[in-house]
C-alpha positions in Angstrom: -29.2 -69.8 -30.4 -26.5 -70.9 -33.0 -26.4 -74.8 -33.6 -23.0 -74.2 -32.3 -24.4 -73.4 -29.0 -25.7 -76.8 -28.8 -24.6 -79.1 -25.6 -23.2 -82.5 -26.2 -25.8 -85.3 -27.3 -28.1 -81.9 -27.7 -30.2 -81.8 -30.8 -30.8 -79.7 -33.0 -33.9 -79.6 -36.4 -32.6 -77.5 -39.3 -32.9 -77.7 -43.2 -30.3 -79.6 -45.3 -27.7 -77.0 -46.2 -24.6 -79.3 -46.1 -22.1 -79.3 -44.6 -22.7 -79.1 -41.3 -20.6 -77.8 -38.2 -17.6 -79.9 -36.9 -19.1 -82.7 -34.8 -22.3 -82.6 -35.5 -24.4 -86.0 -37.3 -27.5 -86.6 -39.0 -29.9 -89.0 -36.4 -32.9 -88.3 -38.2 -34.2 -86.9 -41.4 -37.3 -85.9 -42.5 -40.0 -83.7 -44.3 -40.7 -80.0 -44.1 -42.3 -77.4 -46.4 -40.1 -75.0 -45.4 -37.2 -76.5 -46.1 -38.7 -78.1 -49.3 -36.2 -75.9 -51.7 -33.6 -76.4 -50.2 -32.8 -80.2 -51.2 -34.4 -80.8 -54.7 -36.7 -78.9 -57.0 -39.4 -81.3 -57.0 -39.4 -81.6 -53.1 -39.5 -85.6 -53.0 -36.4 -86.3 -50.9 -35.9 -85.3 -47.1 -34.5 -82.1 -46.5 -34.7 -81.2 -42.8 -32.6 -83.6 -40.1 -32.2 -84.0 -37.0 -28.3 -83.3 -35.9 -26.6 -84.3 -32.9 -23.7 -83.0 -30.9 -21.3 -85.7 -30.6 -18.6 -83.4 -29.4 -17.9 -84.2 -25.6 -19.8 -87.3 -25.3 -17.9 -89.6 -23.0 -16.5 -92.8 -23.9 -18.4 -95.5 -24.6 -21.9 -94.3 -25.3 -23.2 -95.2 -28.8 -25.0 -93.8 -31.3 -26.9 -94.2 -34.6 -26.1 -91.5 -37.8 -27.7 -91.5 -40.7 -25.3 -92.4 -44.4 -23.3 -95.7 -44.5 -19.8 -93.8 -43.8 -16.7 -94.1 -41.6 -17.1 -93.4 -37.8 -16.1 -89.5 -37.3 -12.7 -89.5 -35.6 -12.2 -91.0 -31.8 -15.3 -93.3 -32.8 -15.8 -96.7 -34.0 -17.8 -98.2 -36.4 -20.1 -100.8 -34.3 -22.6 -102.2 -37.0 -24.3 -100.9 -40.2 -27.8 -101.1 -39.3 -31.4 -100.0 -41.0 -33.3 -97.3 -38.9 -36.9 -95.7 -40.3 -35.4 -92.7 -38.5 -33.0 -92.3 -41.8 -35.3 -93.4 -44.5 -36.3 -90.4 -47.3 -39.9 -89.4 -46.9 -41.3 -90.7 -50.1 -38.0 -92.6 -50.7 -39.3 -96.2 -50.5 -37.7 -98.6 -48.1 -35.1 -99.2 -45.4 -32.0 -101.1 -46.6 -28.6 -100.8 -44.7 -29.0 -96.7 -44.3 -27.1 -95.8 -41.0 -24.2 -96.8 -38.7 -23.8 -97.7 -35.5 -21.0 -96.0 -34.0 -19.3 -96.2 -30.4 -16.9 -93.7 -28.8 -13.5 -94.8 -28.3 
């Protein structure tokens, strides 16, 4: 099934291979051997996440993405917060490393 195909607030595991589809966020990130070229030679950063399909979700419901950044369109940035579900395996420790974000 294409990530594509993925219902709203659905899930979806793949390797890092930036950018990905319209609507779709980083939740989670984390190790994989199989993905272990695909983000940096030596393998020490993450380089598989979990994305989510915010497309559809109703107004309202919140949600935490991964990377201090601006809320994707027809959201709002709630909060930057620190989640151990967006910390690099290997990568030391949390810090500010996510944002809380609300739909409008």
């Amino acid at each position: 099934m294409p990530i594509s195909d993925t219902s709203a607030g659905g899930t979806v595991t793949t390797c890092i291979t930036p950018p990905p589809p319209a609507g779709f966020y980083a939740t989670a990130l984390s190790y994989s051997y199989n993905c272990e070229i695909s983000k940096t030679p030596n393998g020490v950063l993450n380089n598989q996440q979990t994305l989510t399909n915010i497309n559809g979700l109703p107004s309202g419901r919140t949600l935490i993405i991964c990377g201090v950044q601006s809320a994707p369109p027809g959201w709002t940035v709630v909060a930057v917060v620190q989640t151990y579900l967006c910390v690099y395996a290997r990568g030391g420790g949390v810090g500010d490393n996510a944002v809380s974000i609300r739909k409008l």
